[in-house]
C-alpha positions as CSV (number, residue, x, y, z in Angstrom):
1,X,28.4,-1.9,-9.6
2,X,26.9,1.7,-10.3
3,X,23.9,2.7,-8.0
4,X,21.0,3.0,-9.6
5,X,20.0,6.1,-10.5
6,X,16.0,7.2,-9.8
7,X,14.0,9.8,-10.2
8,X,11.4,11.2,-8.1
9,X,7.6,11.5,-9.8
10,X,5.7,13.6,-7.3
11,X,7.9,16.0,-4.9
12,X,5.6,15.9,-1.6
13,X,5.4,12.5,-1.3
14,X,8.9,11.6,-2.8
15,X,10.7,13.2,-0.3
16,X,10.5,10.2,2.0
17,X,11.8,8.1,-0.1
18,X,14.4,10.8,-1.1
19,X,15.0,10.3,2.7
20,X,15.6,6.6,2.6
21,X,18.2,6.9,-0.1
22,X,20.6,8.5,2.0
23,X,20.6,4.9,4.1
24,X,20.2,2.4,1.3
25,X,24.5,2.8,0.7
26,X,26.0,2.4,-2.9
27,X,22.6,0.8,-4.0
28,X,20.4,3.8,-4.9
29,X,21.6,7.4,-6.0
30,X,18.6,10.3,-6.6
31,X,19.3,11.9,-9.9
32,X,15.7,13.7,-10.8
33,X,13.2,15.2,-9.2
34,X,10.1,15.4,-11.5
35,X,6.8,18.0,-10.4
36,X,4.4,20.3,-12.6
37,X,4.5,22.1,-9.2
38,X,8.1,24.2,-9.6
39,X,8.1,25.0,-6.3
40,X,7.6,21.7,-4.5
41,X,11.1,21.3,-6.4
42,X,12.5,24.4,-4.5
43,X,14.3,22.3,-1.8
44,X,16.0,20.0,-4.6
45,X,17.3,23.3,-6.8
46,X,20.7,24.2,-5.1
47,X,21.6,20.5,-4.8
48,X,24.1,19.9,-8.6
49,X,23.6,16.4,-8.4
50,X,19.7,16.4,-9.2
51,X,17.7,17.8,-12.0
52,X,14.6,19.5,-11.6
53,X,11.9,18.5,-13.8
54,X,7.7,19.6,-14.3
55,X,7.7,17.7,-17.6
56,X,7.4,13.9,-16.8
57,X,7.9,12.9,-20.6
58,X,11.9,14.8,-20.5
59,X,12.4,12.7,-17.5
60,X,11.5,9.5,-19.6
61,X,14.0,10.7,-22.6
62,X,16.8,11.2,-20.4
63,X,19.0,8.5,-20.7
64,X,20.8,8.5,-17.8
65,X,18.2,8.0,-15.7
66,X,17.8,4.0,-14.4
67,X,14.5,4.1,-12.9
68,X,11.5,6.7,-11.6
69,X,9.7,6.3,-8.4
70,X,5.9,7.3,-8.8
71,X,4.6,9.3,-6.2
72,X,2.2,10.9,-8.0
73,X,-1.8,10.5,-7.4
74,X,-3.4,7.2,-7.3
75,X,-5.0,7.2,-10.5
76,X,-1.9,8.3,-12.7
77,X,0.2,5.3,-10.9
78,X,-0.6,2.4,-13.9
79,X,-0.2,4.6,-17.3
80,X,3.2,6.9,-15.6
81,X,4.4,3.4,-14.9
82,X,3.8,1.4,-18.4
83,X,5.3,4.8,-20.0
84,X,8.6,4.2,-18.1
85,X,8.8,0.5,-18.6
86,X,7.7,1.3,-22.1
87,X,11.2,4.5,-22.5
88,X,13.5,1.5,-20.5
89,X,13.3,2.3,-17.1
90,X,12.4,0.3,-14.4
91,X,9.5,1.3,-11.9
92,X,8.9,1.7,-8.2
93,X,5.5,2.7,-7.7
94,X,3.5,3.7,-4.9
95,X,0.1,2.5,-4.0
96,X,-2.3,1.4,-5.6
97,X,-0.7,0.6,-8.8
98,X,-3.8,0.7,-11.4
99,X,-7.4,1.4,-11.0
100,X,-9.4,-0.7,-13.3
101,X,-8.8,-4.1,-14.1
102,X,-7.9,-2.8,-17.6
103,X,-4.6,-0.6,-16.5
104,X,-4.1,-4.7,-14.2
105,X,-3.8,-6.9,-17.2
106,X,-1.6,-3.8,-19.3
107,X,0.7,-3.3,-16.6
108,X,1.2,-7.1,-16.6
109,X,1.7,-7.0,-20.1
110,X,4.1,-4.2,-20.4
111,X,6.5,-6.0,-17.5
112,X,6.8,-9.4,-19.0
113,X,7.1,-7.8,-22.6
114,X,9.9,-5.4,-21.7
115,X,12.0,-7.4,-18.9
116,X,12.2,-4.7,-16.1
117,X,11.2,-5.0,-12.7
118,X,8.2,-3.2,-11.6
119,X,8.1,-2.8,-7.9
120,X,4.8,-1.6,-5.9
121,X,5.8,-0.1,-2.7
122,X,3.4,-1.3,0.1
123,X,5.2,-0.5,3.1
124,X,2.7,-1.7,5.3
125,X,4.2,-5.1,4.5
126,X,7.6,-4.4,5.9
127,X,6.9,-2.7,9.1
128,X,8.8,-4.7,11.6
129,X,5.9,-6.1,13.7
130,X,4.0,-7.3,10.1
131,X,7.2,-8.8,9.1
132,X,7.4,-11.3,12.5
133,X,3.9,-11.8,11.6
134,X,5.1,-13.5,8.4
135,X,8.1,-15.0,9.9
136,X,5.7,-17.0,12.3
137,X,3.3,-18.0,9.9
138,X,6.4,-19.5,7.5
139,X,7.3,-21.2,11.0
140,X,4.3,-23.2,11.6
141,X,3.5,-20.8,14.9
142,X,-0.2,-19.8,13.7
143,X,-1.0,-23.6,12.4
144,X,-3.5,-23.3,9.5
145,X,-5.1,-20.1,8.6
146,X,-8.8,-19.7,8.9
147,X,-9.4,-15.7,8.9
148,X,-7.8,-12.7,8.6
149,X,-8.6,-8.8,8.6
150,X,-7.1,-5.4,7.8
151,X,-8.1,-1.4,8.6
152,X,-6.6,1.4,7.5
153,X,-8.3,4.5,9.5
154,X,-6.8,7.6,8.2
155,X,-8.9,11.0,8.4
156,X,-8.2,12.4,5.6
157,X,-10.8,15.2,5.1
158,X,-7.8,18.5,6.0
159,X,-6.2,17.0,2.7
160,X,-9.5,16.8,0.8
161,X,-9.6,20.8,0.1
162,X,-6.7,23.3,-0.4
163,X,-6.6,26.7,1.7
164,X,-9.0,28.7,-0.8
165,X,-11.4,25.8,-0.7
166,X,-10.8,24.1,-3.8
167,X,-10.8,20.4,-4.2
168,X,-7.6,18.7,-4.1
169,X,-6.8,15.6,-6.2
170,X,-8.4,13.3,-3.2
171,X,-11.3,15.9,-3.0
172,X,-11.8,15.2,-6.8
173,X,-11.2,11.4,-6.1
174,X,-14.1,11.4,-3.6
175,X,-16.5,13.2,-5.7
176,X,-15.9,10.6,-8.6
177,X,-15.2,7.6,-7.3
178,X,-17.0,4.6,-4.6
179,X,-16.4,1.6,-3.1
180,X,-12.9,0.2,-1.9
181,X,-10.5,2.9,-3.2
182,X,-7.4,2.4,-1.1
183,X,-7.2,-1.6,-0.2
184,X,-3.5,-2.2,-0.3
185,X,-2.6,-1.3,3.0
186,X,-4.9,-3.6,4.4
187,X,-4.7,-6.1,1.9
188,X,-0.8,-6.1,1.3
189,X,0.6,-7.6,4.9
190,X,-2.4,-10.1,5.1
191,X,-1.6,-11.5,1.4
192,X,1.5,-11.9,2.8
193,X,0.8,-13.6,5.3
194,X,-1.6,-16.1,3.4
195,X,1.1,-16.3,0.5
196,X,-1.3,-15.4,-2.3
197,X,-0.1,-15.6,-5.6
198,X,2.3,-18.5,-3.9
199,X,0.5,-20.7,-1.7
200,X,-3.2,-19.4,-2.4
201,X,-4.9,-17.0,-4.2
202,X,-8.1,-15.3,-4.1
203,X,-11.1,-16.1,-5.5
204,X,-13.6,-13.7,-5.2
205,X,-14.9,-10.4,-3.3
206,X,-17.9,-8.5,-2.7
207,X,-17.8,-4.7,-1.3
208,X,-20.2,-2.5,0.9
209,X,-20.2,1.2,1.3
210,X,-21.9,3.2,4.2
211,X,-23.4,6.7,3.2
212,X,-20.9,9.7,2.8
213,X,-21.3,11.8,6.2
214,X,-18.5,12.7,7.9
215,X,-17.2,14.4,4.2
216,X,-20.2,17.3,4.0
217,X,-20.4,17.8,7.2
218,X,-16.5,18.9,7.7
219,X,-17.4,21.3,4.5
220,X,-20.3,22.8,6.0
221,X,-18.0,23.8,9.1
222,X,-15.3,24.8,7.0
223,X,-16.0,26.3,4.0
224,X,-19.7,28.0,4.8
225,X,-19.5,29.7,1.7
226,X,-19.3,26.4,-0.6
227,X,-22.7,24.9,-0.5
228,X,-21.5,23.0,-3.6
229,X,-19.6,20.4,-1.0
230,X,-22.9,19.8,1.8
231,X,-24.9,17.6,-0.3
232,X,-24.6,14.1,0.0
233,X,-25.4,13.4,-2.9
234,X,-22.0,15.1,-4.1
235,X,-19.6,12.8,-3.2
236,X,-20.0,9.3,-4.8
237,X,-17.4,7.9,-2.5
238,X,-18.5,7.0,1.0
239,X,-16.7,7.4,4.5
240,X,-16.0,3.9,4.4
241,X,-16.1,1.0,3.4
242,X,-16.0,-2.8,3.9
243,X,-14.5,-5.4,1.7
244,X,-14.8,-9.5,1.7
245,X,-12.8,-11.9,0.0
246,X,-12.6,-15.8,-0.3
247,X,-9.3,-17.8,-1.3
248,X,-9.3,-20.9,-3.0
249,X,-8.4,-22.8,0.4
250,X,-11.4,-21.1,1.7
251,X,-9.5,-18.5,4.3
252,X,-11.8,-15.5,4.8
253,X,-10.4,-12.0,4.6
254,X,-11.8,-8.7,5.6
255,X,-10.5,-5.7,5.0
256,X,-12.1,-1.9,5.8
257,X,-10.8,1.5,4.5
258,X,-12.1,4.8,6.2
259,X,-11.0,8.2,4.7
260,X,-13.2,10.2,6.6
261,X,-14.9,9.4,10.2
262,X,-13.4,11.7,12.6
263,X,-10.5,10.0,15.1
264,X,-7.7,10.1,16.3
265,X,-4.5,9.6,14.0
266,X,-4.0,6.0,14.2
267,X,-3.9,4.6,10.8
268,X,-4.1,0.9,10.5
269,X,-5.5,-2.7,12.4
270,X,-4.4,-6.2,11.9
271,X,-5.6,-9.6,12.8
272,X,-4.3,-12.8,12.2
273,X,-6.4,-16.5,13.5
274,X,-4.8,-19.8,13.0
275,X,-5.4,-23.3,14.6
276,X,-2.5,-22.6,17.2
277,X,-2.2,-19.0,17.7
278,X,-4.0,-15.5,16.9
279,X,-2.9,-11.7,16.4
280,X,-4.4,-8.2,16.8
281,X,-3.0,-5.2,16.4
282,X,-5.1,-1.6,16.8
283,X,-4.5,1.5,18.4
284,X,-1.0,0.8,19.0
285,X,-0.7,-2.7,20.7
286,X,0.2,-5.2,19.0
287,X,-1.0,-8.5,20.6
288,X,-0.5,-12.2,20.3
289,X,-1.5,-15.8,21.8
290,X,0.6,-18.8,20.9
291,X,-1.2,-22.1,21.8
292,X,1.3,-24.0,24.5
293,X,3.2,-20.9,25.5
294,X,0.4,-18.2,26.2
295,X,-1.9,-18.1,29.1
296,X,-4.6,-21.1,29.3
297,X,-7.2,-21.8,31.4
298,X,-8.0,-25.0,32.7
299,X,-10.3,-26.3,30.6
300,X,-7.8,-25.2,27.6
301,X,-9.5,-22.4,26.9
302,X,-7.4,-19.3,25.3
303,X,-6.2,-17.0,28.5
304,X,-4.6,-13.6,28.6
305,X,-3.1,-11.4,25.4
306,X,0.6,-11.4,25.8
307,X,3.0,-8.3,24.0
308,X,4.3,-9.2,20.5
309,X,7.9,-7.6,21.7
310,X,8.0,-10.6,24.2
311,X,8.8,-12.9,21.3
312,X,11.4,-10.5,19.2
313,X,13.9,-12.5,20.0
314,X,12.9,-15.7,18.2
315,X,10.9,-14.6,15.9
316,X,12.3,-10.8,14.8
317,X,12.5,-11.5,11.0
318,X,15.8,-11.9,9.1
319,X,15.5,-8.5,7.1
320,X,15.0,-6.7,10.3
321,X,17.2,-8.3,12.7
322,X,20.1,-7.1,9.8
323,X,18.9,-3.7,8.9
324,X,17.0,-2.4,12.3
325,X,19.0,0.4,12.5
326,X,18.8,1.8,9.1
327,X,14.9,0.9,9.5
328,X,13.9,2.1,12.0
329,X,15.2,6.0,10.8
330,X,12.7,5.9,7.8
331,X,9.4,6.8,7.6
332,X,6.0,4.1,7.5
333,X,7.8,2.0,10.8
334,X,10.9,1.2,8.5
335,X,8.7,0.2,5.4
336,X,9.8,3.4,3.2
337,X,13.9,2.1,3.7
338,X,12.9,-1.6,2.7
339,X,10.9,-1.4,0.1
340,X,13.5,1.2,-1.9
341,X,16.4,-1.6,-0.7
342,X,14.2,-4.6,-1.9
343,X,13.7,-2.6,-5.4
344,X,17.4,-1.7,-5.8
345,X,18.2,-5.2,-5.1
346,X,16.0,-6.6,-7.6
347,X,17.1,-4.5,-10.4
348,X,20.7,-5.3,-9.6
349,X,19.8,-9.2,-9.3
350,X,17.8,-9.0,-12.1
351,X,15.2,-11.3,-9.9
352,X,11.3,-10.6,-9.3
353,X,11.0,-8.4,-6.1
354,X,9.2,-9.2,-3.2
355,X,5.9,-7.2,-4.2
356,X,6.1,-8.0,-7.9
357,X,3.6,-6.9,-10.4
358,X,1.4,-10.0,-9.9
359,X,0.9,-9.0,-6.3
360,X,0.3,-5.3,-7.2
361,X,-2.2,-6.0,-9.4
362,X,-3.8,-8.6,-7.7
363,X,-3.9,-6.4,-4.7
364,X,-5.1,-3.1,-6.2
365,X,-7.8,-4.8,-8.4
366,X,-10.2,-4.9,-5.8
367,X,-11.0,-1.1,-6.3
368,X,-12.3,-2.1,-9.1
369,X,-13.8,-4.9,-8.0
370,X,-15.4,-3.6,-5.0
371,X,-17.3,-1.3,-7.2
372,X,-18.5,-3.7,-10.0
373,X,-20.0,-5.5,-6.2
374,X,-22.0,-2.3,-5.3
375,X,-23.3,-2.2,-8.5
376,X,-24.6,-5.5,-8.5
377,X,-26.0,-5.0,-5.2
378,X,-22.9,-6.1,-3.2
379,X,-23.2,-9.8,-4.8
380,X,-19.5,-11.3,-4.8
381,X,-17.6,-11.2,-7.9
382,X,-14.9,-13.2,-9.0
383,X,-11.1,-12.2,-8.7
384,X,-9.3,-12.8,-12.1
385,X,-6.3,-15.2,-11.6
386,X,-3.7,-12.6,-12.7
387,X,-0.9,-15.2,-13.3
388,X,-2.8,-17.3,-15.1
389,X,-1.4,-17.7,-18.8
């Protein structure tokens, strides 16, 4: 069969997965690259085998394009992608994939009216350590699920402002908009790992935001002359912020997102507790305790952490113990490589992917949510059943 053939929306973040291509063999081939940026294109110009677009509407009457890849900002993600399944292409889109429930029940729509898979790209969900996580769990290793949690810590106030001291797009994005605005990273390994939309599904959320610090005070240091940015009051989005859900088999979830605070770059935290075994990951380590194998005291108390690594060997998933060399070349901890070979797949299979539109919709909903919470003085609200006819 013929490869499919993508274009890139968004140069600066496409290139990784104009990166991965090169490894996913015969499945994908790049044929656009699409910016209103020309020369974020620059790199793509001497290369006869992909057009350069600014205009994303040419791209979407050009036949012999198969599918597009959104990179684009957050808040374009749902409308780029019912445009394309609306011209006949199929769509891998980054995260998140809408931002009100509005764009969630459209985007649903659009997919099961026109037939074509719609992909979301969480990588988080493939990185190699998340994946054993989920290979456990399907195993019986954890028992039954009582809590889980997910972080992502990424200081992200050098992208916030260009060099003259203008907003960028997550500068504006501050400024406008509160509450959870980035969940999926978090959200998408531990759903997972609780097989939501599968096995469970949630059943509602409530939100809290801390006051917006970190953000002002980074533009009083660094652009003295912009007294516009050093109010608080400026920037409806806070530095972070805090997110709880329920599922209907009562399984807690909590889930943080941090833009802001200053720390070092280590971007996200994991935790996993079952009746038989429990998982952290932060900073780096990634750490588990299996009842009947780990340490125990003698009362049968929980002892000592042990590695994750120790149990690769029984436990690596299937995807990765076929593809860890390819993977582990890509970007994200191998999660940009799988989720364009999961995509391609599915197209050519003509089978639901692994992150269909259910789970990117049901995923990236609680931005929405999490600010209908604050508003209502972070009282829970309920999580619409997205595959509910």
């Amino acid at each position: 069969m013929n490869p499919l053939r993508f274009a890139i929306i968004g140069a600066r973040r496409g290139r990784t997965f104009a990166n991965s291509a090169a490894n996913v063999s015969g499945l994908v081939q790049l044929a656009a690259v699409c910016d209103t940026n020309p020369e974020m294109m620059d790199e793509w110009r001497d290369d006869p085998e992909v057009r350069c677009f600014t205009d994303y509407q040419q791209v979407l009457d050009d036949d012999s394009i198969d599918a597009v890849c959104l990179a684009t900002p957050v808040p374009l993600h749902a409308r780029q992608a019912i445009a394309a399944l609306e011209a006949g292409k199929h769509v891998l889109s980054e995260v998140t994939a809408a931002y009100t429930i509005e764009e969630c029940w459209d985007l649903i729509k659009t997919v099961e009216r026109t037939g074509l898979t719609y992909m979301m790209a969480e990588n988080y969900c493939y990185m190699r350590e998340n994946m054993m996580i989920e290979n456990m769990v399907e195993q019986g290793v954890f028992g039954e699920i009582t809590f889980a949690s997910g972080a992502y810590l990424h200081d992200c106030r050098d992208l916030m402002w260009d060099k003259s001291g203008d907003l960028t797009w997550r500068g504006r994005l501050r400024q406008s908009h509160y509450g959870n605005t980035y969940p999926t990273h978090s959200l998408g390994p531990v759903s997972r790992w609780l097989g939501i939309n599968r096995r469970d599904r949630y059943i509602s959320t409530s939100t809290w935001g801390l006051p917006c610090l970190a953000i002002p005070a980074y533009a009083q240091r660094n652009f003295p002359s912009r007294p516009e940015y050093f109010g608080n009051a400026t920037w409806k989005g806070s530095d972070n912020a805090t997110t709880l859900l329920k599922t209907e088999k009562g399984i807690i979830v909590e889930i943080r997102v941090d833009w802001a605070s200053p720390r070092p770059h280590n971007m996200h935290r994991h935790e996993l507790q079952g009746t038989k075994a429990s998982f952290t990951s932060q900073e780096g380590d990634s750490l588990i305790w299996i009842e009947g194998r780990s340490e125990t005291s003698a009362t049968g108390i929980a002892g000592a952490w042990e590695p994750l690594s120790k149990y690769y060997d029984e436990f690596e998933h299937p995807l990765w113990q076929k593809h860890l060399v390819e993977a582990t070349k890509a970007g994200h901890g191998g999660g940009d490589y799988f989720t364009l070979l999961e995509f391609a797949a599915a197209v050519r299979e003509n089978r639901l992917p692994m992150i269909d539109v259910y789970d990117a919709v049901t995923w990236s909903s609680i931005t929405p949510l999490s600010r209908l919470s604050i508003d209502q003085n972070n009282n829970a609200v309920e999580v619409p059943d997205f595959k509910a006819k």
